[in-house]
N, C-alpha and C positions, 0 to 999 in steps of 0.2 A: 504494500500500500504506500502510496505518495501522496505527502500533500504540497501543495505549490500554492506560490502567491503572483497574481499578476494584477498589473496595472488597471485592470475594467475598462478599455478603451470605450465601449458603448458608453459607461456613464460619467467621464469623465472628458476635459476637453484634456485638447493635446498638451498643454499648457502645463495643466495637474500633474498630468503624467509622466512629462518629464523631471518631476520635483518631487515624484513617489519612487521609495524603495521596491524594490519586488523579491520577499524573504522564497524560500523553496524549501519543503523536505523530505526524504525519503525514508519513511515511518515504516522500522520493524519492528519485534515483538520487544526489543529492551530499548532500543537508543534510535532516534534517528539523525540522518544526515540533511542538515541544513545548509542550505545556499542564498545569498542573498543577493541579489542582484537589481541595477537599476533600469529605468526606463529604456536607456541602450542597451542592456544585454550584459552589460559588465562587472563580472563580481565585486562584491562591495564586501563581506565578511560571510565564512563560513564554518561548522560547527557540529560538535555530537549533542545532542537533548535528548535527557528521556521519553521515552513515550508515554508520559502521561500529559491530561490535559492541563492540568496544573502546572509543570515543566514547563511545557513550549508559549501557555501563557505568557509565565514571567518572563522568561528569553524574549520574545517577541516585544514585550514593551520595554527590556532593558535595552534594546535598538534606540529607542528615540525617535524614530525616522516614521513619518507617515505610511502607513503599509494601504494600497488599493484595494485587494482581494487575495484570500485563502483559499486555495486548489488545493482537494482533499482527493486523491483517487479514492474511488470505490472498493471498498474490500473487506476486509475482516473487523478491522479495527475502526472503519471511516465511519459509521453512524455513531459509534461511543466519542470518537475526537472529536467529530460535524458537532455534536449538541453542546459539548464543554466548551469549544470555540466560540460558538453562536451565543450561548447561555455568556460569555465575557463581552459579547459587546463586540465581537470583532468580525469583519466580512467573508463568513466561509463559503466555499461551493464545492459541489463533488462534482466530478470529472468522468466522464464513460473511460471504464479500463480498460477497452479496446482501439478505441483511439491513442490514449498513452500505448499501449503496444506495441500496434501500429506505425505509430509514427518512431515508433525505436529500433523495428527489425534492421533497418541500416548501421546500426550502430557495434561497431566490430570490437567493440572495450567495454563491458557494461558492469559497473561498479555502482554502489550507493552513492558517491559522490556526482557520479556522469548523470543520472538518473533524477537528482534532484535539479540538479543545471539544466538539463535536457527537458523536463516538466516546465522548468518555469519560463523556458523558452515559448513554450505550447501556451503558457496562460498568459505570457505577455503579448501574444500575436493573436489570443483570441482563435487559437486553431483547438477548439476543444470542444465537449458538449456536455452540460450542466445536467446531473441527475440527480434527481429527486431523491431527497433520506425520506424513511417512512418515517410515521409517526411511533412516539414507545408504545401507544394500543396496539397498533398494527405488527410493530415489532413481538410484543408478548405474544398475540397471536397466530405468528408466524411460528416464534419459538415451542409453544402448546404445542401446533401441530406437527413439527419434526420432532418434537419429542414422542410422541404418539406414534409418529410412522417409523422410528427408530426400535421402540420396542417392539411393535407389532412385527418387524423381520426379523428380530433376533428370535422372535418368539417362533415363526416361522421357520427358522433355521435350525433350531433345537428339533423341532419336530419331525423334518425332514431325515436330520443326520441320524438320529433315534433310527426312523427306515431304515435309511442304509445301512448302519453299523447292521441291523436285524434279517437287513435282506442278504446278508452276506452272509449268513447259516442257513440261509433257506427259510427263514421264518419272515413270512410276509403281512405287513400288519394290515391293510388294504384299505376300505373304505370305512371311513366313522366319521365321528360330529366331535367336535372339543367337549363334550362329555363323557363320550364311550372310548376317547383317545388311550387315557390313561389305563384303565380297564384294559383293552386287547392288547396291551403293549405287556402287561404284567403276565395274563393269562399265555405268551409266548414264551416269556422268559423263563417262567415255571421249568425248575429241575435244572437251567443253566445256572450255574454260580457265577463266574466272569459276568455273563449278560446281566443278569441281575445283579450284581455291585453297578456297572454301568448304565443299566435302566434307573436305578434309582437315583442315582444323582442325576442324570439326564431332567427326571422326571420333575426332582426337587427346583430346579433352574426354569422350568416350563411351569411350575406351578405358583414360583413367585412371578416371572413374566408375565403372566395369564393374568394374575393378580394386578398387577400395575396400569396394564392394556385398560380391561375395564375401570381403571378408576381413571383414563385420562379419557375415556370414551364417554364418562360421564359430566367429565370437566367439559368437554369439549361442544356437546350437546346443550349443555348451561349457558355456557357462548353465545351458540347461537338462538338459544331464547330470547336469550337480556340484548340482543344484538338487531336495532332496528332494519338493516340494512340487509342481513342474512334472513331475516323473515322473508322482507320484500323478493327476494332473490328463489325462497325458495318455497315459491309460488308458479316459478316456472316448472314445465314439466322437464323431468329428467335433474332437477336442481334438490340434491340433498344436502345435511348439515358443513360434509366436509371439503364441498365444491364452493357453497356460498362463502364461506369463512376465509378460504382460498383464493376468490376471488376480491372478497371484501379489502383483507388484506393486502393482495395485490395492488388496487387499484387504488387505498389509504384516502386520496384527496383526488373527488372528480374535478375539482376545479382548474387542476393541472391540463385536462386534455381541452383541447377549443373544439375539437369534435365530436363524437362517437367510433368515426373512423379510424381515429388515429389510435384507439386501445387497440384492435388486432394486428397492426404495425407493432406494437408498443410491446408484445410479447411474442411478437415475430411469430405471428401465424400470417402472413402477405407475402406473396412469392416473393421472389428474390429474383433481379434483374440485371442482365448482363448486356449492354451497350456498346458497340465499338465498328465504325465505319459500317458496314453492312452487315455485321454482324449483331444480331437482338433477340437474345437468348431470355427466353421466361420461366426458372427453375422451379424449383419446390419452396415450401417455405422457410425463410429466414431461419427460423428458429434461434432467434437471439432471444435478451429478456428473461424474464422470471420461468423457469423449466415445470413448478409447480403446478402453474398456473393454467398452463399449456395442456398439463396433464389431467387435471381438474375439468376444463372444458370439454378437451378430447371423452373421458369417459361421460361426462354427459351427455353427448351431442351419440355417443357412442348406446347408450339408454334409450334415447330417441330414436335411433333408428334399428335396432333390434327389440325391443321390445314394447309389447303391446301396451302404450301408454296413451295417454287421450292428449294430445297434444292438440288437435286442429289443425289453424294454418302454416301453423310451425312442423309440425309431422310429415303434411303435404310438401312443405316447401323441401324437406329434407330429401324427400322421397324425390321428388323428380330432381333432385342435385345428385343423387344417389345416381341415379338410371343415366345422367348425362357424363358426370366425371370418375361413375364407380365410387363402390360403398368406402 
């Protein structure tokens, strides 16, 4: 993760800007590398800071120097920095981390040092694009939910590998429901010793899993009670608790889009276009953006058209999308 400062050429005159410093960092898990640079491009002082938001605070106004704007790339750490920058009073933006990328596959030397210089080049010239931090609602509920889908596969994984280890004396556990699981998996091992030390603690591990599962499954359904937006949402057909919540949080502040059009660009469900002299190629889709979210629609949209649901015009419309571009 990097964060950079540049000049705000949009909201400043030319004037300002060359009379503001432009600080840069290149923010890892303990320290990061600072560059400061001014209106021309020219280092002015550079530096390690911890990464906390406390740290790079104080550093930044023991400068003295008017600062334009804070370039946060997007990352791990960029929404906890974005809010402690913002929360002081001081001009943050995040950055698309594909454009930082991007714009560095030329670069034949890549250090924390280059990296911070090289951002702040990107935020002085305005060669960048500003994305949006969620909100900490949206965040918690983002977090709820991969925590929920993190147990539910391990839980799935336990269960699986129980199979195999079983399928591989020939004892096949087959078809059951998470209540007859644990039952035919015992009634197999009966008279192995090895198996059964290893079915039981298998089992021990899938039965505090199972345990956990349901109590975020609970949480997670309270959510979207108390959650005006996931009601409205799952009114639609094919739209259950974990699609709405997923989408709700996705989208955090509709005020950000100016169209409707522009959210399915926005999670890179819009083919992807390729242009060049007579060449004009129209691929699949982007699939840039939130992967969640992508996925959340997909199985609804996926709802809709396999199963018998009373959708109306939305069912029809599917259906003949289906019949012209394939299901």
């Amino acid at each position: 993760m990097h964060i950079r400062f540049g000049e705000g050429r949009r909201e400043t005159s030319r004037r300002e800007a060359v009379r503001r410093s432009l600080p840069t960092l290149h923010v890892s898990l303990e320290r990061s590398s600072v560059c400061v640079v001014d209106a021309k491009g020219r280092i002015v002082r550079e530096a390690k800071v911890l990464s906390e938001p406390d740290a790079l605070i104080a550093w930044f106004r023991s400068l003295d120097l008017p600062l334009a704007r804070i370039g946060l790339e997007a990352g791990p750490l960029s929404q906890w920095l974005y809010a402690g920058l913002a929360k002081a009073g001081l001009a943050a933006e995040l950055i698309e981390t594909r454009h930082v990328r991007d714009a560095f596959k030329a670069m034949p030397v890549k250090t924390d040092r280059k990296d911070a210089h090289g951002i702040a080049q990107l935020m002085r010239l305005g060669w960048f694009r500003p994305v949006h931090c969620k909100s900490l609602p949206a965040q918690e509920v983002r977090a709820m939910l991969t925590a929920r889908k993190l147990v539910q596969t391990k839980l799935h994984d336990v269960e699986m590998s129980l199979r195999g280890i079983l399928r591989g004396f020939g004892l096949k556990v087959g078809h059951t429901t998470p209540r007859t699981f644990e039952a035919r998996v015992r009634e197999l091992v009966t008279g192995h010793t090895t198996l059964t030390v290893i079915a039981e603690a298998l089992l021990a591990a899938r039965a505090v899993l199972h345990r956990e599962f349901q109590g975020f499954e609970r949480r997670v359904r309270a959510l979207a009670r108390g959650d005006g937006r996931a009601k409205l949402l799952m009114s639609a057909p094919g739209v259950g608790v974990l699609v709405s919540l997923t989408y709700a949080a996705g989208i955090d502040d509709p005020d950000r889009f100016k169209k409707s059009r522009q959210v399915g660009a926005h999670f890179g469900m819009t083919p992807k276009r390729y242009q060049s002299g007579e060449k004009d190629v129209t691929g699949r889709i982007s699939k840039i953006g939130d992967r969640s979210v992508r996925t959340a629609l997909y199985e609804a949209a996926n709802v809709i058209l396999t199963k018998p649901v009373k959708a109306g015009a939305l069912k029809s419309w599917t259906m003949r999308l289906a019949a012209r571009a394939g299901m």
